[in-house]
DOPALO-801589 format. One line per 5 residues: number of its first residue (from 1); for each residue z, y, x of C-alpha. Coordinates in nm, 3 decimals. Example, Ala and Ser with C-alpha at 12.3 -4.5 7.8 and 13.67 -1.06 7.14 Angstrom:
<midrens>
1	0.780 -0.450 1.230 | 0.714 -0.106 1.367
</midrens>
This chain:
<midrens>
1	3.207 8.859 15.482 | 3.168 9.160 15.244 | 3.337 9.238 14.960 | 2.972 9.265 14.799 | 2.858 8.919 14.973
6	3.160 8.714 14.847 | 3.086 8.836 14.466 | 2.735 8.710 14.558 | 2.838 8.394 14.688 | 3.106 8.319 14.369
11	2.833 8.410 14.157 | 2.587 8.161 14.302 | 2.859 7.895 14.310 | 2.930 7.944 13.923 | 2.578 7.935 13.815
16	2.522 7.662 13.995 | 2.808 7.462 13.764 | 2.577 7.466 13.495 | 2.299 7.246 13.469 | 1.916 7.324 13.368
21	1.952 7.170 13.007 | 2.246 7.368 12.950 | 2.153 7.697 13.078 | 1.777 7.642 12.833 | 2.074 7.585 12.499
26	2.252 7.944 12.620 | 1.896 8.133 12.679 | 1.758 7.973 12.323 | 2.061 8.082 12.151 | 2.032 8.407 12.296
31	1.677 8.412 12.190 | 1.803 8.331 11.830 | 2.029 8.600 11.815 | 1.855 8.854 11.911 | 1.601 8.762 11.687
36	1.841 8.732 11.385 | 1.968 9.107 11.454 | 1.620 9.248 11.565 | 1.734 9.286 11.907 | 1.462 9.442 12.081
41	1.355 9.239 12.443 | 1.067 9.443 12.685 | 1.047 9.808 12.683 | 0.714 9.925 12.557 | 0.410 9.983 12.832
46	0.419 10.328 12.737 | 0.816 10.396 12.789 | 0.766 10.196 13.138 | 0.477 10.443 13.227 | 0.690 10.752 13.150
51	1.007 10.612 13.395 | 0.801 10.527 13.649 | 0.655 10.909 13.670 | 1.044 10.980 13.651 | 1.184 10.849 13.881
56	0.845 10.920 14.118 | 0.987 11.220 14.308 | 1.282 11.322 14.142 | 1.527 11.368 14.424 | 1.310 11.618 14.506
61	1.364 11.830 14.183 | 1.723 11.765 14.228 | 1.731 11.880 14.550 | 1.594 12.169 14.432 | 1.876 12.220 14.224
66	1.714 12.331 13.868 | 1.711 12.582 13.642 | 2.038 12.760 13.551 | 2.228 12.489 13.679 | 2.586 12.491 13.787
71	2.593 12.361 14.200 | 2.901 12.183 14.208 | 2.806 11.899 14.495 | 3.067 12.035 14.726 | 3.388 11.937 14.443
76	3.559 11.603 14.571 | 3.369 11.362 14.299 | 3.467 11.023 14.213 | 3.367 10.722 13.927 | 3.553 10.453 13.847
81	3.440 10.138 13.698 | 3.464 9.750 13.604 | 3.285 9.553 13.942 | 3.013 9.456 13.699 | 2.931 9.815 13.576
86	2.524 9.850 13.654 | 2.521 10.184 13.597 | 2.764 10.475 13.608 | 2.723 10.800 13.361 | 3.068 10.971 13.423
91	3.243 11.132 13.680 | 3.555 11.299 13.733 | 3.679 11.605 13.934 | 3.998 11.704 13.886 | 4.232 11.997 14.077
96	4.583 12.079 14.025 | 4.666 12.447 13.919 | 4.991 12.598 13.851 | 5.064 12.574 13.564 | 4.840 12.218 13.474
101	4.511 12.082 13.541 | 4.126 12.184 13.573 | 3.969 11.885 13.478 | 3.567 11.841 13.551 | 3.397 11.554 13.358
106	3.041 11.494 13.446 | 2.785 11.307 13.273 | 2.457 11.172 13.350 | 2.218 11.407 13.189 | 1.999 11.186 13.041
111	1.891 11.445 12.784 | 1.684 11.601 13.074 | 1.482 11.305 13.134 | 1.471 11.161 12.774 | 1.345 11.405 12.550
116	1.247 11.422 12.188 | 0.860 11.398 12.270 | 0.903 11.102 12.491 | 0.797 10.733 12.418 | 1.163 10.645 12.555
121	1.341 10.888 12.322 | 1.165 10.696 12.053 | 1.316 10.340 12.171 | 1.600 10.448 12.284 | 1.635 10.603 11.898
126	1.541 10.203 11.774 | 1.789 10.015 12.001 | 2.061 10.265 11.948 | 2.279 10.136 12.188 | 2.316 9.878 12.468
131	2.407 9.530 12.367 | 2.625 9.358 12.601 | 2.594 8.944 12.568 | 2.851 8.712 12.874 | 2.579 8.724 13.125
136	2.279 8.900 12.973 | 2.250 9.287 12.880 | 1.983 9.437 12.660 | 1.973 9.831 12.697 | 1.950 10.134 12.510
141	1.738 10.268 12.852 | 1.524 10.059 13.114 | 1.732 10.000 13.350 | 1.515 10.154 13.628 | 1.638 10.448 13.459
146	1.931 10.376 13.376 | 2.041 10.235 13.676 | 1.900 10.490 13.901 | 1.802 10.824 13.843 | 2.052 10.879 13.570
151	2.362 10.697 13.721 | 2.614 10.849 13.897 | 2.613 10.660 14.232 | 2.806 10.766 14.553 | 2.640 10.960 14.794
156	2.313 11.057 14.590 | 2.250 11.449 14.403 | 2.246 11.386 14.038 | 2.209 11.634 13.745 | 2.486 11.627 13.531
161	2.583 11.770 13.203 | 2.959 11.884 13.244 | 3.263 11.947 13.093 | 3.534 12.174 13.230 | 3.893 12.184 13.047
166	4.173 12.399 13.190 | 4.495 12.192 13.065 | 4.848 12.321 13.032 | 5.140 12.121 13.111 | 5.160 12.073 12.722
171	4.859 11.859 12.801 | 4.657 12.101 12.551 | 4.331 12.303 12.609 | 4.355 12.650 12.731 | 3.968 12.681 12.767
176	3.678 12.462 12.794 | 3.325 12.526 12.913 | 3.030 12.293 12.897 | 2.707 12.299 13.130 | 2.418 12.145 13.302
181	2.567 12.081 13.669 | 2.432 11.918 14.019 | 2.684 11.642 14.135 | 2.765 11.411 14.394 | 2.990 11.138 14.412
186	3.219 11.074 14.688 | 3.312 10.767 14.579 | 3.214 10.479 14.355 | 3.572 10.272 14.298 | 3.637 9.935 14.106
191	3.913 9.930 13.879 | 4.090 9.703 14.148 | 4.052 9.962 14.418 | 4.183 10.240 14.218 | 4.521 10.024 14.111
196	4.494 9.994 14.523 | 4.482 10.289 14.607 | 4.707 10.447 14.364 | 4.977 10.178 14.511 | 4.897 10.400 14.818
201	4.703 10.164 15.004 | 4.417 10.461 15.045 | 4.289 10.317 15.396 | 3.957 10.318 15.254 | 3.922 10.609 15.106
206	3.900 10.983 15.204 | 4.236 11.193 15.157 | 4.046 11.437 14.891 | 3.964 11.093 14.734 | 4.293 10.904 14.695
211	4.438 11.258 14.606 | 4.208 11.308 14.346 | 4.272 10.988 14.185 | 4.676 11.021 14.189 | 4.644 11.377 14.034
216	4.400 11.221 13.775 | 4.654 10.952 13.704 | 4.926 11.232 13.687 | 4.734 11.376 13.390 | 4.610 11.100 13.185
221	4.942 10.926 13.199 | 5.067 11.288 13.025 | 4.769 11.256 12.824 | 4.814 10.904 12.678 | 5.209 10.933 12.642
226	5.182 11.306 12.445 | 4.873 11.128 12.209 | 5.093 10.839 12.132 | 5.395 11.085 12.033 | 5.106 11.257 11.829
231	5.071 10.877 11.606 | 4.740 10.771 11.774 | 4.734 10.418 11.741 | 4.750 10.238 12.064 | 4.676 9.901 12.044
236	4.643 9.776 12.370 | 4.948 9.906 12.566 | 4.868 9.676 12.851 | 4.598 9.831 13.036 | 4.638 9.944 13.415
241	4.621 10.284 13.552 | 4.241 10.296 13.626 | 4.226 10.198 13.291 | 4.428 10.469 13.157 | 4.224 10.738 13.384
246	3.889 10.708 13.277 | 3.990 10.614 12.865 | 4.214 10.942 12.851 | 3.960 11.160 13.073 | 3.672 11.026 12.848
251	3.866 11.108 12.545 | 3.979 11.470 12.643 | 3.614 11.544 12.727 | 3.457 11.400 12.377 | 3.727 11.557 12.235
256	3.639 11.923 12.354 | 3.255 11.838 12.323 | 3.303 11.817 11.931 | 3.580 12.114 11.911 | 3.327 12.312 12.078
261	3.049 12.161 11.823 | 3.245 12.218 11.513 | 3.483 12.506 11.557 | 3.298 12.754 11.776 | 2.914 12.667 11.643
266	2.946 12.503 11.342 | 2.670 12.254 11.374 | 2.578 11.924 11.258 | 2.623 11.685 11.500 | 2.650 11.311 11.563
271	3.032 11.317 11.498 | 3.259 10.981 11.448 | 3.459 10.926 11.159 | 3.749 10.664 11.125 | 3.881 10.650 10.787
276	4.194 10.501 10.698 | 4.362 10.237 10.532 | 4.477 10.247 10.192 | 4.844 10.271 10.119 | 4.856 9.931 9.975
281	4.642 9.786 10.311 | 4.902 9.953 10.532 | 5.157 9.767 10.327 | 4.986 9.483 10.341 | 4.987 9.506 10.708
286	5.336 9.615 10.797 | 5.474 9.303 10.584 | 5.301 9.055 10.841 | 5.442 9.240 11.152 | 5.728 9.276 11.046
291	5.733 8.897 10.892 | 5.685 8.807 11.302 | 5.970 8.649 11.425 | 6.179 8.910 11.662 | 5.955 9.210 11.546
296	6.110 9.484 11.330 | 6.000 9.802 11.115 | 6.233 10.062 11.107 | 6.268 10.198 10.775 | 6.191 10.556 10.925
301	5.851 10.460 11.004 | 5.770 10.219 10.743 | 5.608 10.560 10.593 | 5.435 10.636 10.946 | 5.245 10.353 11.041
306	5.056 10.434 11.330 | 5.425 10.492 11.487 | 5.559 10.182 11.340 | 5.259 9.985 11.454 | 5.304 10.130 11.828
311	5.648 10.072 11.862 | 5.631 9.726 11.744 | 5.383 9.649 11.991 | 5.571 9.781 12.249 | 5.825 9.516 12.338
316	5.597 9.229 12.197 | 5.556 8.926 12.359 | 5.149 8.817 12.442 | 5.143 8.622 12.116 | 5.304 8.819 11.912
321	5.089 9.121 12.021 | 4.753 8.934 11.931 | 4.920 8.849 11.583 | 5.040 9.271 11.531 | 4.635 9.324 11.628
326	4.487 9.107 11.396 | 4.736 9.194 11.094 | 4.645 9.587 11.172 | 4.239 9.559 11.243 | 4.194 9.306 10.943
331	4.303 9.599 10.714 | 4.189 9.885 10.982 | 3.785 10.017 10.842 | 3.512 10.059 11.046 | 3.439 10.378 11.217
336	3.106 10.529 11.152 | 2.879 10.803 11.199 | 2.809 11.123 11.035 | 2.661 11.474 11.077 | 3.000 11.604 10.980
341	3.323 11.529 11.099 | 3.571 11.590 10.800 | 3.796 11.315 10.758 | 3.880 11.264 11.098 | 3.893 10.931 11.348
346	4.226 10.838 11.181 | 4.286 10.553 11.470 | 4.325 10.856 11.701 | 4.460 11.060 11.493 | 4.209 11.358 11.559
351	4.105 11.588 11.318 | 3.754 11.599 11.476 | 3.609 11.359 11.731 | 3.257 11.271 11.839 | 3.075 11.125 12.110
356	2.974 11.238 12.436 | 3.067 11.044 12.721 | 2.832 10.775 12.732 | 2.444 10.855 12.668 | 2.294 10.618 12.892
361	2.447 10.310 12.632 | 2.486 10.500 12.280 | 2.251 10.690 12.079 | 2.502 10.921 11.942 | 2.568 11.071 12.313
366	2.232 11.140 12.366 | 2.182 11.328 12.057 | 2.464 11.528 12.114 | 2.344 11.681 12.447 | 2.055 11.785 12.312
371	2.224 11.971 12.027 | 2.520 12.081 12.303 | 2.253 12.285 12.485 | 1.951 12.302 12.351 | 2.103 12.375 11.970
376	1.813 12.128 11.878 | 2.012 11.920 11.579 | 1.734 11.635 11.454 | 1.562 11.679 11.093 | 1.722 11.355 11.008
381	2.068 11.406 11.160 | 2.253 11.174 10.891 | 1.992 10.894 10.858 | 1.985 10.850 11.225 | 2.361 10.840 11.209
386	2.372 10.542 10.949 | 2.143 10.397 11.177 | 2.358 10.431 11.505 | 2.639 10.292 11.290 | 2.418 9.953 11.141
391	2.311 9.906 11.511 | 2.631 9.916 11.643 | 2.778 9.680 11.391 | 2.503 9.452 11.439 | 2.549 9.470 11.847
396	2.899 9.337 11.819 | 2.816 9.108 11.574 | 2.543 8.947 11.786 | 2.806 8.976 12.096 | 3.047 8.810 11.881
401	2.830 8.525 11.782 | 2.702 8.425 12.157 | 3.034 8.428 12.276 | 3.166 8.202 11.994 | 2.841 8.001 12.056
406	2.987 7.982 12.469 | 3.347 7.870 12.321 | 3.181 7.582 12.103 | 3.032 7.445 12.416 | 3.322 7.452 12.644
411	3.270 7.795 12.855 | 3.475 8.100 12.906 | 3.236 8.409 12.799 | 3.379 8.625 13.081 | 3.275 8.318 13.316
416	2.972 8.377 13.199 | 2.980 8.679 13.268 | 2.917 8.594 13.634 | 2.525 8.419 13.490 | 2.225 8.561 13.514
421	2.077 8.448 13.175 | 1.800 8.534 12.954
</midrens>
């Protein structure tokens, strides 16, 4: 049996553990929720109407390759994702040069598709992002859309909007250019097969492939280490090396998106700003870690605390990790939008940092690659920020409350994840 058919068949098997009465409480929650965060449900007739003469015969205006765009099908192309993902918006090339890395990161270009005069652009602006309930999603984009002609899926021509870094060995930029591209993906691998595969188990993958992936390792290990030394604040030191890959490739990209934005054009855009703690917060804070039994603060970094936050976390045991979390995000404010980026995402200790990576989910992506290459920066740049932020904080709220709703009546929410609800 299949890899594919034995998911199928666990799935089945775990929906079938809960009963009618119980799966009606879960969907009439879910109903309530959504209704208490205006969380949209159908897609308007109209928006349906414009994917469906989308997706009618576009392969064909792929194939044809497009306007000014750069042909890059024949670079060894690969995503990586969670086994759930249903769609995929970024890819990564990556070659080894003498002196570093040229890095290619390629996203969906959903700005081609969903444009400013479009019923879609229009909802997509109202949802503002894709909410993600244990077993149920509600998307920014129908998911004909998303899930086709703008995801990145193995074997299939996609137009891409891409971002090309030259890296030194310092792990800093030496150039960067950003274009419309035509992709395709060699492979699509699971978290699981890339920690496979980069334990050099690469039976079932191509050479180029399994090279590709070890080289991208290479980097964003560099990457992650030489941001840490930096005082970005890392607060999950546990994840695995696919992990690692696509957060520090992702991050490099966004990060020379808005560099570009801000220090070469000047321009408004849909930037993300983390401010930071108070003095007396991060005092607050550092007290409770370092009140933790068998968790210290050395007096050197009691005045850095990003440092002293990191290093305490880095020998922690599980429980005393969660408790160093909680004591540094219940004093830690919420990151935001806004059409300029001074003040910085303090968590990550960037001077400027925006959004790029991800238009087929957030709002803020989208917007960008419109003003990335078509200089087109919205009338109402900073009210449709504050609205990106209220939707997002009301997305994890909702998510928050259905899976606390799950916990309250015995389940796991990433069991759930497995059920089809709603």
């Amino acid at each position: 049996m299949s890899e594919e058919a034995k998911t199928d068949a666990e799935t089945e098997e775990k929906e079938d553990k809960i009963d009618d009465e119980e799966r009606e409480r879960m969907e009439a929650e879910l109903d309530e929720i959504k209704e208490e965060y205006d969380i949209p449900k159908a897609f308007p007739k109209e928006a349906r109407a414009e994917v469906e003469r989308i997706t009618d015969g576009f392969r064909d205006e792929i194939a044809e390759g497009g306007d000014d765009r750069v042909d890059l099908r024949a670079l060894t192309t690969f995503t990586c994702d969670p086994k759930r993902a249903q769609d995929f918006d970024d890819a990564i090339t990556i070659n080894e040069t003498e002196d570093g890395w040229r890095l290619w990161v390629h996203i969906a270009d959903v700005s081609h598709y969903v444009t400013p005069d479009t019923e879609l652009y229009d909802e997509a602006k109202r949802r503002a992002s894709t909410v993600y309930f244990p077993g149920h999603t509600v998307h920014m984009l129908p998911p004909d859309l998303a899930e086709t002609v703008c995801s990145l899926v193995p074997d299939e021509e996609r137009f891409a909007h891409t971002v090309e870094m030259l890296i030194n060995e310092s792990y800093s930029f030496e150039n960067i250019d950003i274009y419309k591209s035509v992709i395709e993906s060699d492979r699509r691998l699971t978290y699981t097969e890339a920690e496979t595969v980069l334990d050099g188990d690469g039976s079932d993958v191509t050479d180029a492939v399994a090279e590709s992936l070890r080289s991208a390792y290479e980097l964003a290990e560099g990457l992650h280490e030489t941001r840490k030394e930096d005082g970005s604040l890392v607060l999950n030191p546990a994840r695995d090396r696919a992990h690692t890959i696509v957060e520090e490739c992702m991050l490099k990209a966004n990060k020379a998106v808005t560099q570009e934005l801000m220090w070469n054009r000047g321009v408004e855009a849909m930037y993300r700003v983390h401010p930071q703690p108070t003095p007396e917060q991060w005092s607050e804070a550092l007290e409770e870690i370092q009140n933790i039994g068998g968790v210290s603060i050395s007096a050197e970094n009691w005045d850095k605390p990003r440092h002293a936050v990191n290093n305490a976390i880095e020998d922690a045991s599980e429980t005393d990790l969660r408790k160093i979390q909680r004591a540094v995000l219940h004093v830690m404010p919420r990151a935001k939008y806004m059409s300029d980026p001074f003040g910085g995402h303090y968590a990550l200790n960037f001077d400027i940092y925006g959004h790029f990576t991800s238009p087929i989910r957030r709002i803020a992506d989208l917007v960008n690659h419109r003003i990335v290459h078509e200089n087109d920066v919205p009338d109402d740049l900073q009210a449709l920020a504050d609205h990106a932020s209220d939707r997002q904080m009301d997305a994890e709220s909702a998510e928050r409350d259905f899976k606390k709703f799950l916990e309250e009546l015995g389940y796991d929410p990433h069991e759930v994840e497995d059920y089809k609800l709603g």
